[in-house]
C-alpha positions, 0 to 999 in steps of 0.5 A: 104840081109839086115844087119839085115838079115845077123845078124838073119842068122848068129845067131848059130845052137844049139844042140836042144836035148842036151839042152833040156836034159841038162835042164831037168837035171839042170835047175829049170824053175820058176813057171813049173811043171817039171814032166810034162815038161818032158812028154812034151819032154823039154823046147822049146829053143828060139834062137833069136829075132827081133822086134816082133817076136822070132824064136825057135831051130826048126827054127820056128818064133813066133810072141810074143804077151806077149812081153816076160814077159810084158817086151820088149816094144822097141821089140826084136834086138834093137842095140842102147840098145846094144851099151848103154850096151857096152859103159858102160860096157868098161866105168865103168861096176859096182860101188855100191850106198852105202857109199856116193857114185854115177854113171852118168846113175843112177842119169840121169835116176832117173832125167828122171822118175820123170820127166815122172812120176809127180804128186810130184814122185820126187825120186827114190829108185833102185832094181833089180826085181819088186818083190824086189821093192815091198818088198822095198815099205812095209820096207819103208812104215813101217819106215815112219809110225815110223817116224810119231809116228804111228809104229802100221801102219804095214798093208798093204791091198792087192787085190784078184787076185793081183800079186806083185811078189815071193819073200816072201813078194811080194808073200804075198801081192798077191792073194790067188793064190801065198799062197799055198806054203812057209808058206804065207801070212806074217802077217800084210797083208790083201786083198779085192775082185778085181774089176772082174765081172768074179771072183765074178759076179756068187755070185751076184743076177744080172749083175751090170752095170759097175759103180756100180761094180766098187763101190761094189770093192772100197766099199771092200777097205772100209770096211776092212779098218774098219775091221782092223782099219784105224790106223792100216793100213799103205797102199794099194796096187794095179795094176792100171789094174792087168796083172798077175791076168788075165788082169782086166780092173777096170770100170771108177767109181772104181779108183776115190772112192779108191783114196778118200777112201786112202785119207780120211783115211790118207792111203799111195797108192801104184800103183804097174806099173810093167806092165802097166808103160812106154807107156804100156796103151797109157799113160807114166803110167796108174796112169795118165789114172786113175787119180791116185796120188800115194805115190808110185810107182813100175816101171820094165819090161818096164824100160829096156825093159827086156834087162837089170835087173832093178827097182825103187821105185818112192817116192812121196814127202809125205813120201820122205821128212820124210825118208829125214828129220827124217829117217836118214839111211834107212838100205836097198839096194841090191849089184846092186841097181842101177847097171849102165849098167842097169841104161844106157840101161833103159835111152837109152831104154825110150829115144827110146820110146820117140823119136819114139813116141811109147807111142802114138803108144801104143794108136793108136794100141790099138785102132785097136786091141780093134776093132778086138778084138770085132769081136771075142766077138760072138765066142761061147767060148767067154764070153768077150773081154777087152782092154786098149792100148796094154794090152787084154784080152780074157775070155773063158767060158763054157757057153756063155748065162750064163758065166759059168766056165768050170769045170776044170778051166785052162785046156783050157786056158793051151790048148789055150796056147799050140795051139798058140805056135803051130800057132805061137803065143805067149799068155799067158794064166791065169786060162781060160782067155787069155791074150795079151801085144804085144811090143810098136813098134806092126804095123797093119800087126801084129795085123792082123796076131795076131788076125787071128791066135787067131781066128784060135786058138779058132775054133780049141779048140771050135772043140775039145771041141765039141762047134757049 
């Protein structure tokens, strides 16, 4: 028996039923309908995990396709972040950054990501969720415009279909989709079309070729910028490529004409990489695939692999240096900014990337899921496939000639959901489209079996839904 045999057999049996009551009872699960949980019996407890995969009370293993949340690019049961965790712990497991004030962890791994990142990154502001790095960037983006003597730049220009978070303000600066709740968006932000040929491509005489597409969404960008004013506009915020929104991959033409348009404008670019950063596209951070120079950037999930709550704000030079040499106090921060149990995992957790190589992996893999993937481009239910590195997408139409919608959108892309979990796999399903984002360490068995049981998936739902 090999040691990590041991330790999986030795991971506890639980009491999956008084759990699941006890759930039902206590606990208000984020973005869930409770009512329907209940009907569905409770929660699915998951006990355990080991590289990619995850196993379950019933004793079932599950191959996790979504890295958790996007988070564990290292993969499941990964001792070194354990020990880096208890190193510290016994070291000095809390002291804050106020006052003066700073740890061994938090100035290494703020060293460590500039030094990944470039392109004149060269500080680093720490929070505790992406949600709360995203509502940090729009104080900060707002001070320096103060500072500058320009304090009307408060608008901050946001996308369809973008997810920056659920705070009050990451919500705001998100899609439609995140408005319908608390009162949002919070005034001084705006948003244009996303580049999603499948979210407007419907409204348009005919299917444009990728590039023009890719101009028509910058084009957007533009024209709100004229809309509100350009010296009312402090930002534009964006995902390099947008996960949460159903995994939308930009044609090569969009990202050139948005960074001229920022440019031309004087407009600050903020590149929110809280799921493409660390290896997740085949590059260190999607911006350098795109070519982006943003003035900031958002980084979580990968940063610890989601063993340990962390964040940053990356802060390009352009804005560091007035918050530097004219701010003063920037009166913001959070108890465990920076909190070194976090900041010592996050180092070990990218140093684990860079010495196994598993950003180049990332790239490899990708490629060979990529093909895969065009083999299920024929299914009938199947109106494209998309990839870069190991981020996919799978979107599902009614209609295959026309690229119709189904007429309830979401129910079979929840429907999808529920069967992979039942062919043990783990994809996530937005509106109709489903989505993958399987961790860095992913091997071509994998793959295979992912895609083998998506297919299986697909023909099981092309059978209940009547589809030749």
């Amino acid at each position: 028996m090999t040691s990590r045999d041991a330790i999986l057999q030795a991971v506890p049996a639980v009491d999956a039923t008084a759990l699941r009551q006890s759930d039902l009872a206590h606990h208000l699960h984020p973005f869930t309908d409770t009512q329907a949980l209940a009907r569905e019996g409770g929660s699915r407890i998951i006990t355990h995990g080991e590289g990619v995969y995850i196993w379950d009370s019933d004793g079932n293993r599950i191959l996790d396709a979504m890295s958790g949340l996007w988070c564990t690019a290292v993969g499941y049961g990964r001792r070194e972040l354990v020990a880096a965790a208890a190193r510290q712990m016994q070291d000095l497991p809390y002291y804050n950054h106020f006052f003066k004030t700073t740890t061994q962890p938090a100035v290494e791994l703020a060293q460590l990501l500039c030094e990944l990142a470039g392109g004149g990154l060269e500080h680093v502001f720490y929070t505790n969720s992406g949600s709360e790095a995203n509502d940090t960037i729009v104080r900060m983006v707002r001070h320096y415009w103060a500072l500058q003597g320009q304090p009307q730049r408060r608008v901050i220009i946001g996308r369809q279909h973008g997810y920056h978070g659920s705070t009050m303000m990451a919500a705001s600066l998100s899609g439609a989709h995140m408005h319908t709740q608390g009162g949002l968006p919070l005034p001084d932000v705006a948003h244009v079309m996303a580049p999603y040929w499948f979210g407007i491509g419907r409204l348009l005489p005919e299917a444009p070729d990728p590039h023009a597409f890719g101009l028509l969404a910058a084009q957007a960008l533009e024209d709100k910028i004229q809309e509100m004013g350009a010296d009312r506009v402090a930002a534009f915020i964006a995902e390099p490529i947008q996960g949460s929104g159903g995994m939308i991959i930009p044609p090569q033409s969009y990202w050139p004409a948005v960074q001229d348009i920022c440019d031309r404008h004087g407009i600050l670019l903020i590149a929110d990489e809280v799921i493409t950063g660390f290896g997740r596209t085949g590059w260190w951070f999607a911006s350098h695939h795109y070519g982006i120079r943003p003035d900031l950037m958002t980084v979580a999930k990968g940063l610890a692999s989601g063993y340990m709550p962390i964040a940053a704000v990356l802060v390009g030079n352009r804005v560091a240096r007035t918050l530097l040499e004219k701010g003063g106090e920037f009166c913001h921060g959070f108890t465990t900014s920076g909190h070194p149990v976090a900041c010592a995992v996050a180092l070990e957790n990218l140093r684990i990337i860079q010495r196994e190589g598993l950003v180049a992996n990332a790239r490899e893999m990708g490629g060979q899921l990529a093909g895969r993937l065009a083999a299920l481009q024929d299914h009938p239910l199947v109106g494209e496939v998309r990839s870069l590195g190991l981020l996919a997408a799978i979107e599902l139409v009614a209609h295959k000639n026309t690229l119709a919608p189904f007429a309830e959108v979401g129910k079979v892309g929840q429907r999808c959901r529920d069967l992979c979990f039942e062919k043990g796999l783990v994809m996530r399903a937005v509106r109709d489209t489903m989505i993958m984002a399987p961790p860095l360490i992913i091997e071509p068995q994998h793959i295979d079996e992912l895609l083998e049981k998506a297919q299986q998936v697909l023909d099981q739902t092309a059978r209940e839904l009547g589809v030749c």
